[in-house]
gemmi code that builds the backbone of each chain (N, CA, C; Angstrom):
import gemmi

chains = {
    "A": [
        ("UNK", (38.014, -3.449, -38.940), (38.784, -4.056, -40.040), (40.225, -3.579, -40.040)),
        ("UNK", (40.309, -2.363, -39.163), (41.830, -2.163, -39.005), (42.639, -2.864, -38.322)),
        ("UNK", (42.977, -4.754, -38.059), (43.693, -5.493, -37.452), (43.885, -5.978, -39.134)),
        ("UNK", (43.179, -6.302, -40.028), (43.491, -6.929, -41.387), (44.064, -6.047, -42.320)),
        ("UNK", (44.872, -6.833, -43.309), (46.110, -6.134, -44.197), (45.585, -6.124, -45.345)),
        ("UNK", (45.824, -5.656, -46.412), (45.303, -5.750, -47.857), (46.240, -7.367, -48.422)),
        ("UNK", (44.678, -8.150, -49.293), (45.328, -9.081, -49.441), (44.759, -10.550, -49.007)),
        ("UNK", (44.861, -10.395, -47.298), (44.722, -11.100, -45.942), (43.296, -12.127, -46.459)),
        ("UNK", (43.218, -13.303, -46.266), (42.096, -14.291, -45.920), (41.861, -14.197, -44.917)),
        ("UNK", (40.621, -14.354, -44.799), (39.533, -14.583, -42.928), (38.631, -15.232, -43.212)),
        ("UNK", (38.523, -16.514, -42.602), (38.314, -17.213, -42.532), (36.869, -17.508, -40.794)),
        ("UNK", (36.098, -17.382, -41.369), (35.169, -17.024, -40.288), (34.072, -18.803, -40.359)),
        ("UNK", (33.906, -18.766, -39.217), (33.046, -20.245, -39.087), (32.003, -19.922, -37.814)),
        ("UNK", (31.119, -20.864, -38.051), (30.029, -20.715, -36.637), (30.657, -21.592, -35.152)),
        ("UNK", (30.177, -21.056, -34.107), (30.390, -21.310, -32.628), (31.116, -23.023, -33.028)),
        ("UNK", (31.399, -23.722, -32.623), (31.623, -25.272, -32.704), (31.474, -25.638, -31.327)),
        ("UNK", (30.390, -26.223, -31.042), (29.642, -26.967, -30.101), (28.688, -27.898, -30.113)),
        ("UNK", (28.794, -28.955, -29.890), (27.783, -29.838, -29.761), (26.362, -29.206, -29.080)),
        ("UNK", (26.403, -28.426, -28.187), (25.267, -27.723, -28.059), (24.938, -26.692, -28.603)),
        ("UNK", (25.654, -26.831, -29.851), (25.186, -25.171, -30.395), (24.845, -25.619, -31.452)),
        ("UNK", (23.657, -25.846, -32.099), (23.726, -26.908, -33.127), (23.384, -25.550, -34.197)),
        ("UNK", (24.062, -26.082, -35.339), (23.959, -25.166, -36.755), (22.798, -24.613, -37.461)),
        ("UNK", (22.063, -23.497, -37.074), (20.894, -23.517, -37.703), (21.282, -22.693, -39.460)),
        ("UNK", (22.143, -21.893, -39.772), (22.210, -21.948, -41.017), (23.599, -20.859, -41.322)),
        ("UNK", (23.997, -21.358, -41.765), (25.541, -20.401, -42.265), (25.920, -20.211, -40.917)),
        ("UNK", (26.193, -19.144, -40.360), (26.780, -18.525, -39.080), (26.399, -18.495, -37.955)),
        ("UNK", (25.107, -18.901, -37.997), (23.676, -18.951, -36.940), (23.253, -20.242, -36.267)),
        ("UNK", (23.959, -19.945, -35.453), (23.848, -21.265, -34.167), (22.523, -20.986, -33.392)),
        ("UNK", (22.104, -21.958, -32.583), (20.850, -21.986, -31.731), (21.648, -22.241, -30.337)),
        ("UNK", (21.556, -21.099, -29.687), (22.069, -20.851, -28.045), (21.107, -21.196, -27.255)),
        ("UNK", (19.877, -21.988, -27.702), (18.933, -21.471, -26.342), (19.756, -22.766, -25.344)),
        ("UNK", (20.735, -23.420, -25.477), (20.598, -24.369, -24.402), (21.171, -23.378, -23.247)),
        ("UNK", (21.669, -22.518, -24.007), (22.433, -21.540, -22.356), (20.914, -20.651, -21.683)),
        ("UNK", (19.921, -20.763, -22.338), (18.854, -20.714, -21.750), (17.741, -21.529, -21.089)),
        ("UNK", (18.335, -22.523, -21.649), (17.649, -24.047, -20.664), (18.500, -24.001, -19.670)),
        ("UNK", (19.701, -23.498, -19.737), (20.455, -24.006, -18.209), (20.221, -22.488, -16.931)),
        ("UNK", (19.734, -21.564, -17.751), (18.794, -20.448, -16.907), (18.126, -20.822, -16.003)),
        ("UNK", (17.171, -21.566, -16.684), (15.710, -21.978, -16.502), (15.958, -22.766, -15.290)),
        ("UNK", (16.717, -23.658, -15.314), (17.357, -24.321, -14.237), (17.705, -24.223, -13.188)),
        ("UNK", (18.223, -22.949, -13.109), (18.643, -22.483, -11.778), (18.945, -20.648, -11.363)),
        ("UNK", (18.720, -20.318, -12.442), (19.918, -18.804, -12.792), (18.610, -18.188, -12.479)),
        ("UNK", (17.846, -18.088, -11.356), (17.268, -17.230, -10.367), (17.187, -17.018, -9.185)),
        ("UNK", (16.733, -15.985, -8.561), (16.477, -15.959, -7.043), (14.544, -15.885, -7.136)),
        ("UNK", (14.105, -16.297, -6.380), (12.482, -16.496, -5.810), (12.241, -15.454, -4.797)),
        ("UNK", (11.683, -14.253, -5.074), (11.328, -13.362, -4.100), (9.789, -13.034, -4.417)),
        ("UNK", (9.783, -12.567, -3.200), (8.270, -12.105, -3.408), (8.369, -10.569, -3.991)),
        ("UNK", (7.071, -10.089, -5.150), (7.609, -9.067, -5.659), (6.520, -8.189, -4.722)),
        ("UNK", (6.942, -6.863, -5.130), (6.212, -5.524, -4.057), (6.830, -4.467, -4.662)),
        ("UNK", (6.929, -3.510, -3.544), (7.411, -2.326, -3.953), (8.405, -2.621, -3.686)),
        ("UNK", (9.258, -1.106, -4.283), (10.763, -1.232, -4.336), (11.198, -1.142, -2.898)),
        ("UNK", (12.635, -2.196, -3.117), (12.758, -2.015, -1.538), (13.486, -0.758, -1.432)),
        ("UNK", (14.221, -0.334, 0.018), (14.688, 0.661, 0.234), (16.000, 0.472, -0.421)),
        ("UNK", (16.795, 1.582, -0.599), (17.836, 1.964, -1.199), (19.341, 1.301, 0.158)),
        ("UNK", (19.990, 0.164, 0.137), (20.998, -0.128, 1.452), (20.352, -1.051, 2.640)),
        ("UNK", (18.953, -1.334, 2.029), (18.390, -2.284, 3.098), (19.135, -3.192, 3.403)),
        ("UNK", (19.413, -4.079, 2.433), (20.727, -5.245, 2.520), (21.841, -4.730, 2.749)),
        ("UNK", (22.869, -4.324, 3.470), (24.513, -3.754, 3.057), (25.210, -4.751, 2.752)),
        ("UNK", (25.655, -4.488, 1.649), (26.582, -5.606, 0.838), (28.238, -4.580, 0.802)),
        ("UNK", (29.340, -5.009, 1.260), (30.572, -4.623, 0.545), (30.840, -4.290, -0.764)),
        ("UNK", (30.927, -3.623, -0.848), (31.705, -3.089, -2.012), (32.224, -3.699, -2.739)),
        ("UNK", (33.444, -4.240, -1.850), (34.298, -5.453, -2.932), (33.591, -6.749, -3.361)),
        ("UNK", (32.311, -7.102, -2.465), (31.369, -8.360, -2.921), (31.008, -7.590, -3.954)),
        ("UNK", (29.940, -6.236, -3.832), (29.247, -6.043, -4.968), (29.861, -5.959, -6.272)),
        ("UNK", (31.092, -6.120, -6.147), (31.929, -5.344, -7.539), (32.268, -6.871, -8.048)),
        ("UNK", (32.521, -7.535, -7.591), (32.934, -9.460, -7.772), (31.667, -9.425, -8.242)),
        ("UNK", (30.193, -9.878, -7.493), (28.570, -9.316, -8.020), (28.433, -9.216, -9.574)),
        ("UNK", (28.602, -8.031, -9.524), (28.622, -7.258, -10.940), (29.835, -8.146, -11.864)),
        ("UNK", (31.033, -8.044, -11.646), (31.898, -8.360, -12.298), (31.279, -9.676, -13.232)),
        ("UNK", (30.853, -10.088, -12.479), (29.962, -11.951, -12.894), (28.650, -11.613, -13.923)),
        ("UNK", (27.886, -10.492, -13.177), (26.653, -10.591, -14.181), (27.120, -9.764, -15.651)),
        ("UNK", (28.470, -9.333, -15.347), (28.826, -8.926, -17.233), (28.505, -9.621, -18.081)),
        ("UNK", (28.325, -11.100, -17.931), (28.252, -11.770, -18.893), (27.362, -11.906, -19.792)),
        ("UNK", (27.007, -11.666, -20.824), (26.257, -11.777, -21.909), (26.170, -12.949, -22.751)),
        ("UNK", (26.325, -13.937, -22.552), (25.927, -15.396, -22.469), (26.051, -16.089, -23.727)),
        ("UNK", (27.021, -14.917, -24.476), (27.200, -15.053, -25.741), (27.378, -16.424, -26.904)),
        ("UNK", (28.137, -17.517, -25.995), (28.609, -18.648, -26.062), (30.209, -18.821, -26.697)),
        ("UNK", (31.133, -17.639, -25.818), (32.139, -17.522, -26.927), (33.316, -18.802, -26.011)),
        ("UNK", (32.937, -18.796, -24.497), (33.177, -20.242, -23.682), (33.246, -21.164, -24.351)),
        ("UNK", (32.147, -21.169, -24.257), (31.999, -22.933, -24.907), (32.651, -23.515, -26.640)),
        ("UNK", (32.507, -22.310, -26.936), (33.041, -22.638, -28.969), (34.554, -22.783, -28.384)),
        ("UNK", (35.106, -21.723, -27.362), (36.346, -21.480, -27.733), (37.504, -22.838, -26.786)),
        ("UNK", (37.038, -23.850, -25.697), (37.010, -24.624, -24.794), (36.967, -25.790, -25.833)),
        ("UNK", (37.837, -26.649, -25.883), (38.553, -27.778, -25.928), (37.609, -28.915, -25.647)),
        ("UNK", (37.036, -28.660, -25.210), (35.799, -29.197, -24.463), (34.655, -29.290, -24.590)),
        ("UNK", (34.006, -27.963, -25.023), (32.908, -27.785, -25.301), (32.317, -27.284, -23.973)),
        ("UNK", (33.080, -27.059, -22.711), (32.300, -26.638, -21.668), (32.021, -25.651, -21.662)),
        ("UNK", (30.728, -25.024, -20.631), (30.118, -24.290, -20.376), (30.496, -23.611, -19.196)),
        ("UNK", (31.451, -23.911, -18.432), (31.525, -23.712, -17.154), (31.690, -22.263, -16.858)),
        ("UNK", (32.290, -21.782, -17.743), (32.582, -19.918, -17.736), (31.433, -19.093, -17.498)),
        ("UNK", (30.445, -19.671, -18.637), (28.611, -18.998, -18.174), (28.462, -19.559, -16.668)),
        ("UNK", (27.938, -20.665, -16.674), (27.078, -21.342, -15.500), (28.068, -20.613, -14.309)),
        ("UNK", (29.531, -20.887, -14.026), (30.080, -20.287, -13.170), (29.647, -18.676, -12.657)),
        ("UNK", (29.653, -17.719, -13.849), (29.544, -16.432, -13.929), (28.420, -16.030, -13.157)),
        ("UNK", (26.931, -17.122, -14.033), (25.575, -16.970, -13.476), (25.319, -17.574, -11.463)),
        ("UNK", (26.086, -18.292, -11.432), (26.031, -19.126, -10.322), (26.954, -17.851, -9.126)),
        ("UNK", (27.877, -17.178, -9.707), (28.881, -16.224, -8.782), (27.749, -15.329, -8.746)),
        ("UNK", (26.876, -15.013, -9.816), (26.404, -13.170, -9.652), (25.414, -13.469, -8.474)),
        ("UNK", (24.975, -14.299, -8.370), (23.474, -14.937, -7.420), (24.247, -15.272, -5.968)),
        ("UNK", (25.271, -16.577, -5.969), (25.754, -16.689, -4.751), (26.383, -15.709, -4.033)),
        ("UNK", (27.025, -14.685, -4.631), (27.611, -13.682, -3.419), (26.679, -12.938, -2.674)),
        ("UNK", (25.947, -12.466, -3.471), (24.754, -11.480, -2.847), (23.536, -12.481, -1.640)),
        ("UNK", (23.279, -11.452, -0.779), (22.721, -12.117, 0.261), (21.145, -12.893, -0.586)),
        ("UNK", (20.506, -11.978, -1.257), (19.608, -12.853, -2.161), (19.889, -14.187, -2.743)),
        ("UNK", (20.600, -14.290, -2.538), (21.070, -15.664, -3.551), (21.556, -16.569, -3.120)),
        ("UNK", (21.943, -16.330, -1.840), (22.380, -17.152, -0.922), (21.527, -18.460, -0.277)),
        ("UNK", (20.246, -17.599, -0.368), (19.169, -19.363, 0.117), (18.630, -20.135, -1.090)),
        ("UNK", (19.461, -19.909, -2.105), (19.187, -21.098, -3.420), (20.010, -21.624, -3.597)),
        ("UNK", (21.394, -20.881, -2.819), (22.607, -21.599, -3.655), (23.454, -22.741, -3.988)),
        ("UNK", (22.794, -23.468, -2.958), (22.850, -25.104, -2.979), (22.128, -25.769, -4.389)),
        ("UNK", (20.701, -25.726, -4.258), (20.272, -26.009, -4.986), (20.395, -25.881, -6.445)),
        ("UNK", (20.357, -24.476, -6.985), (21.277, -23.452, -7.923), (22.253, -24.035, -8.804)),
        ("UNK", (23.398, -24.148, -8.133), (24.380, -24.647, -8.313), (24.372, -26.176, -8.762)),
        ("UNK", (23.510, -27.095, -8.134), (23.340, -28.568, -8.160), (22.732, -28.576, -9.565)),
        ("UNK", (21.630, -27.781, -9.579), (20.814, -28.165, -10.792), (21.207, -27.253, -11.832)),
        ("UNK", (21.990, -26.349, -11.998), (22.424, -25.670, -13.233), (23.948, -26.575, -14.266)),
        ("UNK", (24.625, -27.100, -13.177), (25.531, -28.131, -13.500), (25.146, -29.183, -13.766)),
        ("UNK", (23.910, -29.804, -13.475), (23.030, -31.094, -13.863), (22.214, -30.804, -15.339)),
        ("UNK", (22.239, -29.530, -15.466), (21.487, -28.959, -16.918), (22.285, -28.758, -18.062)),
        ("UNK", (23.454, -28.651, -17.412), (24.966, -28.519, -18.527), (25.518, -29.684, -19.113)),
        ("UNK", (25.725, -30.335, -17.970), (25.625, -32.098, -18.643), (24.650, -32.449, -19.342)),
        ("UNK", (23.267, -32.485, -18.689), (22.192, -32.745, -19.851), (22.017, -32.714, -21.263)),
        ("UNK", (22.458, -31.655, -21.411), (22.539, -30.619, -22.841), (23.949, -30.705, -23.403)),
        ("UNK", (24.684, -31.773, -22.840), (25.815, -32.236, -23.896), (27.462, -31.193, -23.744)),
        ("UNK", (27.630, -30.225, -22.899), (28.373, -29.604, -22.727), (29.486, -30.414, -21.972)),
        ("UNK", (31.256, -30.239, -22.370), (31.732, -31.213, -22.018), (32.073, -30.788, -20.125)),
        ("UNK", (33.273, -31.226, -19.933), (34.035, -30.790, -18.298), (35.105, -29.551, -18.856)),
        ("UNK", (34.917, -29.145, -17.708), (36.247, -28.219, -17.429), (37.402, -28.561, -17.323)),
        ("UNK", (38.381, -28.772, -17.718), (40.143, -29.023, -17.601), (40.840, -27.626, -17.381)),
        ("UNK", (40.325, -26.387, -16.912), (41.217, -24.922, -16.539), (42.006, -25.527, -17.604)),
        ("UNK", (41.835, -24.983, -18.832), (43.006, -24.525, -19.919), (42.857, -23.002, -19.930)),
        ("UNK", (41.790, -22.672, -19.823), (42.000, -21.004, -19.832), (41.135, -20.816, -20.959)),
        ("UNK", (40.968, -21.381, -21.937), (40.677, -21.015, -23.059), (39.218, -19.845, -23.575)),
        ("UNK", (38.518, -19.965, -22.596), (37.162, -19.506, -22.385), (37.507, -17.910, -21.563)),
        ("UNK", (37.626, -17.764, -20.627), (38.328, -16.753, -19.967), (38.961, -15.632, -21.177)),
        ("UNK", (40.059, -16.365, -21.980), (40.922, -15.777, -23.101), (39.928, -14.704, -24.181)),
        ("UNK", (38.809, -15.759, -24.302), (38.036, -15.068, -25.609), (37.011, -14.923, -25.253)),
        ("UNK", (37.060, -14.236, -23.892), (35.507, -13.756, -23.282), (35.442, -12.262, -23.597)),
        ("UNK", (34.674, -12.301, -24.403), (34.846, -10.727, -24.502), (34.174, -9.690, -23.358)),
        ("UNK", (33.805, -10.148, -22.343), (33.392, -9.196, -21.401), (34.332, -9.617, -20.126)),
        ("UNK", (35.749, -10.354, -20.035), (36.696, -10.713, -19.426), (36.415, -11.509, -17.914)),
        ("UNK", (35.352, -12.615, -17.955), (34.981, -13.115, -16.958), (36.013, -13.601, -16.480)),
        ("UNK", (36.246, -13.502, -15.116), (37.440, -14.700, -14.678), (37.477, -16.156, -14.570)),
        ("UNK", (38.150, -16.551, -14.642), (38.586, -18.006, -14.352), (38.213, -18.495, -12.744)),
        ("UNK", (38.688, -17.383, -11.786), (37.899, -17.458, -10.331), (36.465, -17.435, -10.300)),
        ("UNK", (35.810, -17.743, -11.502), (34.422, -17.767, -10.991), (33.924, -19.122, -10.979)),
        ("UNK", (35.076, -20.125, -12.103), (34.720, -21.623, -12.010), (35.103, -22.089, -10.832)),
        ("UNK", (35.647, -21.700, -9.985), (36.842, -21.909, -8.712), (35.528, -22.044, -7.640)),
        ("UNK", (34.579, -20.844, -7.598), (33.474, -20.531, -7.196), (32.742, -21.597, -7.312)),
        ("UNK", (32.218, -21.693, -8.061), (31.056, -22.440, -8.781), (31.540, -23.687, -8.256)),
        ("UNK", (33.059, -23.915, -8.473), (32.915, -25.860, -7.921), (33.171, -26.116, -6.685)),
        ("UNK", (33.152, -24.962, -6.099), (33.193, -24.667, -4.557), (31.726, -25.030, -3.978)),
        ("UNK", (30.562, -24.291, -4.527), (29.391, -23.982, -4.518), (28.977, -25.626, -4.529)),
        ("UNK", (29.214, -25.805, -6.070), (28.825, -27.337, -6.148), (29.170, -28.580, -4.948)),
        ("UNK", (30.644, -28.438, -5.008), (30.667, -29.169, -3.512), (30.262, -29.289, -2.356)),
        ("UNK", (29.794, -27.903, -2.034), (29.315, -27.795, -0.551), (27.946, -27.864, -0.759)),
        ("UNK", (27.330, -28.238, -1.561), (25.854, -28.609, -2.329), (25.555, -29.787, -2.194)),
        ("UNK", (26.758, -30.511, -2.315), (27.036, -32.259, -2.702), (27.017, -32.911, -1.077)),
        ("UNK", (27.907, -31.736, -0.356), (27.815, -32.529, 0.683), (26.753, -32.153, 1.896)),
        ("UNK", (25.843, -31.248, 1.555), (24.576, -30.852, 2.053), (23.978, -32.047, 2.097)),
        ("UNK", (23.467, -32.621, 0.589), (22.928, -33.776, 0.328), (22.981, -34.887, 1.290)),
    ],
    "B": [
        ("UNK", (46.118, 5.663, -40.300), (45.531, 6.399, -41.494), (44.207, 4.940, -42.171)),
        ("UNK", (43.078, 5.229, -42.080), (42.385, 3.774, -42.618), (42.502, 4.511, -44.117)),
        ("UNK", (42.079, 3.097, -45.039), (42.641, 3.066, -46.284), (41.751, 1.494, -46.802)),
        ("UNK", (41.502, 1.599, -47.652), (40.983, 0.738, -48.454), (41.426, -0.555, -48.965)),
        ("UNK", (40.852, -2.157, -48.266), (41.753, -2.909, -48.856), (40.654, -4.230, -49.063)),
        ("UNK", (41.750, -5.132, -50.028), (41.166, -6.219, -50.739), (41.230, -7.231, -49.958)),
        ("UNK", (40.067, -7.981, -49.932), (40.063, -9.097, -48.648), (39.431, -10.476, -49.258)),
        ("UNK", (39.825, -11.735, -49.098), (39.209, -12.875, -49.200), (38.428, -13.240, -47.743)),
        ("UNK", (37.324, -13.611, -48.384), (36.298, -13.633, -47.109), (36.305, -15.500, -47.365)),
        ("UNK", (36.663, -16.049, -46.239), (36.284, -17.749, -46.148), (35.239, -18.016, -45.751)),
        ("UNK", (33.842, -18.386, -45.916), (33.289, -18.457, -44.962), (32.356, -19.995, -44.850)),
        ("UNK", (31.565, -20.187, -43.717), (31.086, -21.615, -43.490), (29.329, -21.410, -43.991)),
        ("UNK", (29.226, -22.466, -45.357), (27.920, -21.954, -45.697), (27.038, -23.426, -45.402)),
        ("UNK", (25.981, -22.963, -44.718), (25.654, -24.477, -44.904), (23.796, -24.087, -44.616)),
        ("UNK", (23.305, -25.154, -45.477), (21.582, -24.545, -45.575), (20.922, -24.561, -45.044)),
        ("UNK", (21.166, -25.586, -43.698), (20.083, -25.771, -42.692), (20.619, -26.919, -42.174)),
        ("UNK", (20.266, -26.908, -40.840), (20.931, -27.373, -39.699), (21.037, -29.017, -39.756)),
        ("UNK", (20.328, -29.799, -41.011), (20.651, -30.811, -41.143), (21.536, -31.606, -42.277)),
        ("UNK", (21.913, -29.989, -42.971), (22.662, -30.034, -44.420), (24.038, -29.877, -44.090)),
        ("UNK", (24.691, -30.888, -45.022), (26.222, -30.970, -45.063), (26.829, -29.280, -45.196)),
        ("UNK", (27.655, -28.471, -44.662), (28.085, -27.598, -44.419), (29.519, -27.737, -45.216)),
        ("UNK", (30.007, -25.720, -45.776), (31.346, -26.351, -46.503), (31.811, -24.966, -46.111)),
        ("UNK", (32.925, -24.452, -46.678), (33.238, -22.987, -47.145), (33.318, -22.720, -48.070)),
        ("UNK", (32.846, -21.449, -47.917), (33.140, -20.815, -49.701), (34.241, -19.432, -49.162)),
        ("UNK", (34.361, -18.893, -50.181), (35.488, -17.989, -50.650), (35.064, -16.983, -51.423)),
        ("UNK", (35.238, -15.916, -50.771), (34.957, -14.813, -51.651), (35.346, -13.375, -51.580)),
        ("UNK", (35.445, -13.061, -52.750), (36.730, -11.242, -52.731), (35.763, -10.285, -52.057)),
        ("UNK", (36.115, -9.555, -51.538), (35.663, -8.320, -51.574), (36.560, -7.058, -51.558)),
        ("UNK", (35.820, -6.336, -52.488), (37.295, -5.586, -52.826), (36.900, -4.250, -52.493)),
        ("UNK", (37.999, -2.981, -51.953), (37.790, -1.834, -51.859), (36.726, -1.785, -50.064)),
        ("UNK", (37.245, -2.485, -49.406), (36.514, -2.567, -48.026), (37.118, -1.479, -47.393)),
        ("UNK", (36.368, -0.329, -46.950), (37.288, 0.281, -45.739), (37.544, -0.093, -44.300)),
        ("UNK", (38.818, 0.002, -43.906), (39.285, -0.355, -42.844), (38.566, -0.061, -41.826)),
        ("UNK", (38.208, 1.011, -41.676), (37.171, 1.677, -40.852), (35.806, 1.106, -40.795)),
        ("UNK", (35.708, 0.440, -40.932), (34.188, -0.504, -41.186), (34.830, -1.666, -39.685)),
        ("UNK", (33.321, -1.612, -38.995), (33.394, -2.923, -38.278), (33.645, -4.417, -38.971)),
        ("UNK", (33.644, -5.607, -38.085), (33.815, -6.632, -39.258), (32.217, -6.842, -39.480)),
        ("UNK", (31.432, -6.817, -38.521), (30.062, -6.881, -38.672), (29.362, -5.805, -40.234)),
        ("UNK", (30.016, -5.002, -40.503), (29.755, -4.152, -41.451), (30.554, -4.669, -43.145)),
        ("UNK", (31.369, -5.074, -42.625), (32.299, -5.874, -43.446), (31.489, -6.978, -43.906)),
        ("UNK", (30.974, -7.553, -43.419), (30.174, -8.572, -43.795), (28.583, -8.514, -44.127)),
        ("UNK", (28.482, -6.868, -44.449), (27.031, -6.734, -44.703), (27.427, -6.016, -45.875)),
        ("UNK", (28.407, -6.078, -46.317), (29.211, -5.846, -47.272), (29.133, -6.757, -47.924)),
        ("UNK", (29.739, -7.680, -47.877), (29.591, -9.200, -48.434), (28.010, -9.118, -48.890)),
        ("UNK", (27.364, -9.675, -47.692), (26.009, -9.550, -48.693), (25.357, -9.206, -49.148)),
        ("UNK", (25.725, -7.161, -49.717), (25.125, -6.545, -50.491), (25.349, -7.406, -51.461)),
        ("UNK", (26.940, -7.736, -51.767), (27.399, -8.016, -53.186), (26.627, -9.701, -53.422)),
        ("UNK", (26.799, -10.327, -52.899), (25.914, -11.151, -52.980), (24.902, -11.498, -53.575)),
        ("UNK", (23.976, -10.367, -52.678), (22.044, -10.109, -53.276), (22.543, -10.015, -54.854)),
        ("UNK", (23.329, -8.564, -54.605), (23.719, -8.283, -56.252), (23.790, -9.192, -57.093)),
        ("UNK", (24.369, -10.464, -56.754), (24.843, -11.534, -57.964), (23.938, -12.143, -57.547)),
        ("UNK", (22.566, -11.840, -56.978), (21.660, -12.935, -56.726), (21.890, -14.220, -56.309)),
        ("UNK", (22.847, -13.743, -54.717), (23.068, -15.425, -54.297), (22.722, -15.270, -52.987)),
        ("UNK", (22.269, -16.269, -52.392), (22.249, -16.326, -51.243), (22.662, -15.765, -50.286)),
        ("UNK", (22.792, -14.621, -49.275), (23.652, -14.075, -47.772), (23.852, -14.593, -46.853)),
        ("UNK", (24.746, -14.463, -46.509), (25.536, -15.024, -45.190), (24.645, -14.991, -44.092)),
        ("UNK", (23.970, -15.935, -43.611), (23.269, -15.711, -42.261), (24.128, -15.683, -41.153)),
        ("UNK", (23.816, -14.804, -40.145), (24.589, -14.544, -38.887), (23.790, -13.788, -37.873)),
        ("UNK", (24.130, -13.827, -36.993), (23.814, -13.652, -35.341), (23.934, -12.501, -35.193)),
        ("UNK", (23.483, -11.386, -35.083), (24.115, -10.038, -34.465), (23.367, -9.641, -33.620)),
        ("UNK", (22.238, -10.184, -32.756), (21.367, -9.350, -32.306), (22.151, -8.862, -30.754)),
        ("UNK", (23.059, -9.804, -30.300), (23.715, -9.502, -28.668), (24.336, -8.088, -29.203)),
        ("UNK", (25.147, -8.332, -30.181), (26.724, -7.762, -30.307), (25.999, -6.259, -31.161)),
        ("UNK", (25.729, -6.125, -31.710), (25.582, -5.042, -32.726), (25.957, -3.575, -31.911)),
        ("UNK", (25.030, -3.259, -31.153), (24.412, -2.408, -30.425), (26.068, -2.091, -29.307)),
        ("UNK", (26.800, -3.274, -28.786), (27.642, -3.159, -28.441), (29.004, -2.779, -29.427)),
        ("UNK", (28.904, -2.547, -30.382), (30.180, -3.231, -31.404), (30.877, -4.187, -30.630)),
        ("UNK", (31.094, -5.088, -30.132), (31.900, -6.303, -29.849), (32.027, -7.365, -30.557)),
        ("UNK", (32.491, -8.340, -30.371), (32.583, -9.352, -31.502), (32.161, -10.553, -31.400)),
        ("UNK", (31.318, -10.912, -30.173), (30.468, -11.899, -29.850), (29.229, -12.473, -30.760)),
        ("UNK", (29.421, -12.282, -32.032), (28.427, -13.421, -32.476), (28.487, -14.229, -32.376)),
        ("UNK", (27.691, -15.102, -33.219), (27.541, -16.338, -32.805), (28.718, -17.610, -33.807)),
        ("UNK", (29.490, -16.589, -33.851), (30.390, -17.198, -35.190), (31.709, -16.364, -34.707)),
        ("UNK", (32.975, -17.178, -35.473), (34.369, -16.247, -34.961), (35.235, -16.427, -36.012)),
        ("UNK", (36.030, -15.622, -36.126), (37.674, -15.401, -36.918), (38.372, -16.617, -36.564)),
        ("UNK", (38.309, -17.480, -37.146), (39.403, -18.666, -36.895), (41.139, -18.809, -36.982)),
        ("UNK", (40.629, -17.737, -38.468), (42.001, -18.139, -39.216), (42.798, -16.742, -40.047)),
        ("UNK", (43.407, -16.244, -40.307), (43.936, -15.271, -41.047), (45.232, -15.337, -41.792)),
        ("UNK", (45.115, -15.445, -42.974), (46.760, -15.636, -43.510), (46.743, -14.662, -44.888)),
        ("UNK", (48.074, -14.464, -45.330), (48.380, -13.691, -46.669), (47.914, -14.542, -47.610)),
    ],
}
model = gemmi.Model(1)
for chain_id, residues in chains.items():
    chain = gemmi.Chain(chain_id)
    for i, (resn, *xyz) in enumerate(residues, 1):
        res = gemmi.Residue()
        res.name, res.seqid = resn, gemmi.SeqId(i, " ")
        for name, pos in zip(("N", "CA", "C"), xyz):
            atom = gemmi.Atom()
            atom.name, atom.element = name, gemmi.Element(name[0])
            atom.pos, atom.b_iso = gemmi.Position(*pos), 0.0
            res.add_atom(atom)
        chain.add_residue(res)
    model.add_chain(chain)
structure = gemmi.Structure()
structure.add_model(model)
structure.setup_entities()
């Protein structure tokens, strides 16, 4: 509360999204960023024991891009804060943490195709890079991850 | 130095997800600065219960644990 002055109005409202539909005062219903999970925002392994510790060697600077992506906490502050209503900041984020890593690499066609086919579904608008999502991400996803993602998507498209 | 101050709270009340939605307005006075806004607003709906009205429903289950400000709701607006 130490950014507000004595006095000061605040003025607080819920997410504004067509996919975030109003369930009561402040309390939006996010699961569509969990339908668009469901969709694609895994890798398929067989489970076992743990593997070894460096079995895969991944770079450093991949793993840290990696990580940088799975910060995201799926909050929906993208999509309220986007002009648009897009989603692309999540789906991008989820689609970067999976495609860099060698795990993720033999879905990522698919992945990518059908997590962007789940975003449309569910009413989320397009991307126009205004920035706006990026700005009020509070875990500071980049903007290079939609860059990613429609990279991903394309070379998905032309697999097809 | 935090310090104690008087705040108009705007907020979006609406009863259920198929009910016309509005804002209401309301003081809260003697808030310390030092309070999250998440705390700030559990503030609000002590006083609330108190006057036997309805509380502000809101989202905290991501954010709490983090203090961050990712609910499911945001600061739109701020003026004197």
């Amino acid at each position: 509360m130490r950014k507000f002055k004595d006095g000061e109005t605040i003025t607080v409202e819920p997410w504004r999204s067509r996919a975030f539909p109003v369930i009561k005062d402040l309390m939006v219903d996010r699961g569509a960023y969990d339908k668009i999970m469901q969709a694609g925002g895994f890798v398929s392994v067989n489970t076992g024991g743990v593997p070894d510790a460096n079995a895969i060697p991944i770079p450093k600077p991949v793993a840290d891009e990696a990580m940088d992506a799975a910060s995201c906490i799926g909050c929906g502050a993208c999509a309220a804060a986007c002009k648009n209503g897009s989603a692309m900041l999540f789906v991008s984020a989820k689609v970067s943490q999976l495609a860099l890593l060698p795990q993720g690499k033999i879905e990522a066609a698919a992945r990518a195709k059908a997590m962007v086919a789940k975003m449309d579904e569910l009413g989320f608008g397009n991307c126009t890079n205004t920035g706006a999502c990026a700005a009020e991400c509070p875990k500071s996803v980049s903007l290079a991850n939609i860059a990613r993602l429609n990279r991903e998507f394309l070379s998905a498209k032309f697999k097809d | 130095m935090d310090q104690y101050i008087d705040i108009k709270v705007r907020v979006w009340r609406q009863a259920g997800p198929k009910a016309q939605g509005h804002f209401e307005t309301y003081d809260l006075k003697h808030v310390f600065q030092g309070a999250s806004f998440l705390e700030m607003i559990d503030i609000l709906n002590e006083q609330l219960v108190a006057e036997h009205k309805d509380p502000v429903t809101y989202d905290h289950a991501p954010s709490r644990p983090a203090s961050c400000t990712c609910v499911s709701s945001k600061t739109v607006r701020r003026s004197l």
